[in-house]
N, C-alpha and C positions, 0 to 999 in steps of 0.2 A: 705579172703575177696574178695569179688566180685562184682566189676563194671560192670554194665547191664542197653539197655535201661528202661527206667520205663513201666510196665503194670498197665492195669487198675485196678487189686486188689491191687497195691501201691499207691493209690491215697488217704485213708487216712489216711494210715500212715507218708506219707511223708508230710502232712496239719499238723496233730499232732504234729511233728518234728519240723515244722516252727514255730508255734503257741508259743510252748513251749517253744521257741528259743527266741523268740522276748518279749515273756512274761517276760523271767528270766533279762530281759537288760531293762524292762519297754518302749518294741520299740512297744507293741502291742495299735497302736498310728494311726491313719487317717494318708497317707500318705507313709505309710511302705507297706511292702507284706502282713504285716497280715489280711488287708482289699481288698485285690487281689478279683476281681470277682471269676475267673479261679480259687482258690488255691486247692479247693476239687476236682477241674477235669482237673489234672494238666497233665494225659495221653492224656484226648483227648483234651486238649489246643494245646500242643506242635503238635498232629497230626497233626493238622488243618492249623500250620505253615510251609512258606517253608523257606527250610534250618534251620531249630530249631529242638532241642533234650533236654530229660531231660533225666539225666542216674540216678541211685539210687544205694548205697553201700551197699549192704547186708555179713552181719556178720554172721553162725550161722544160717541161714534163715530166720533171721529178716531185714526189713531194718532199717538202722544206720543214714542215710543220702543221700543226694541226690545237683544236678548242673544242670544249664539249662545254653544253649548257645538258643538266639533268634531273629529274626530279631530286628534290632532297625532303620537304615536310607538306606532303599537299594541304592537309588541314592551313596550312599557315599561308600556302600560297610562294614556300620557296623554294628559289631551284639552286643549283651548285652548278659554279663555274666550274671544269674540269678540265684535267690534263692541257695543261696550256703547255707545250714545247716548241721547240725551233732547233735546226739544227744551227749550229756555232758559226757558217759559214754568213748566215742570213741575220743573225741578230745587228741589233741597232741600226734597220734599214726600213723600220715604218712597219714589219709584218706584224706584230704583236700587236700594232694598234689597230691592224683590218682585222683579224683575226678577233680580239676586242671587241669592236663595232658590229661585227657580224656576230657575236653571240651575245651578245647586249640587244642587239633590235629582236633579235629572237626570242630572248627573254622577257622584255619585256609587253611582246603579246599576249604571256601565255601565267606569268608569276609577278608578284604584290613585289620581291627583293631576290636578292641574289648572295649567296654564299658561296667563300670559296677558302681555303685552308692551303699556308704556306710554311715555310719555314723564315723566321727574324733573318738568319745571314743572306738569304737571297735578296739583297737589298734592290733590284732591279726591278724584279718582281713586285716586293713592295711598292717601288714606285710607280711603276705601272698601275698599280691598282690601288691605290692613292689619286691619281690623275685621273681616273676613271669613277671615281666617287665613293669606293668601298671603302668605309671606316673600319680599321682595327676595334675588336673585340677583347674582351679583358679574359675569353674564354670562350672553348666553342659551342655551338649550339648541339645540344642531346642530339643524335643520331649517327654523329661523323662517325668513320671507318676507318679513318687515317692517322692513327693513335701517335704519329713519330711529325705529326704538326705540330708547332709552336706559336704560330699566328694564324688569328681567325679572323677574317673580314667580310663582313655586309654593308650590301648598296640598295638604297629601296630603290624599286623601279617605278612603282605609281603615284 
């Protein structure tokens, strides 16, 4: 398995990944990633950001899944975990925690904490990022986009 940033011929595959992601939880909902302007040009989104990366796991020379670290509040110094998916075939085999680690060391060369916005029933999710040190929030912080989240978590990183 291999962790690499994203190119522009993984751009829809890694839309399909999300789509399909959000579809199978009935998340493909206003409000979620699945209505992202960006989501089919998610290479050159992330270009065009400073300090942001989306890296993508390829298995086999497919991609599996893909993490985006992005700006969110620069005054404050934080960035937003983003679009964490996997395809179904690959879950509970260790990629979400490289995936993880690789946008975690990234963040924190570059941001003070890290934010990211989920839903409560995706209890996986949660615990992944419970494990990974991000404390639930009792509400999210001013700027989010993602109006149809229910859980808010930050992790300082300095």
């Amino acid at each position: 398995m291999i962790i690499r940033e994203i190119e522009k011929k993984d751009n829809k595959a890694i839309e399909v990944i999300i789509k399909e992601s959000l579809e199978s939880v009935q998340l493909n909902i206003q409000g979620t990633a699945y209505f992202d302007p960006q989501l089919g040009t998610l290479f050159e989104h992330y270009q065009s950001l400073k300090n942001s990366m989306y890296w993508v796991a390829e298995l086999d020379h497919e991609v599996v899944g893909g993490i985006g670290i992005g700006l969110f509040d620069e005054t404050k110094g934080i960035c937003e975990l983003q679009k964490l998916y996997l395809k179904d075939k690959v879950k509970g085999k260790g990629y979400a925690d490289l995936l993880m680690e690789t946008a975690l060391a990234y963040a924190s060369q570059h941001y003070n904490a890290c934010y990211l916005e989920t839903r409560h029933e995706l209890k996986a999710a949660g615990g992944l990022y419970q494990k990974y040190g991000f404390k639930l929030l009792s509400e999210p912080i001013m700027g989010s986009e993602h109006s149809a989240m229910d859980a808010w978590y930050l992790k300082e990183l300095n």
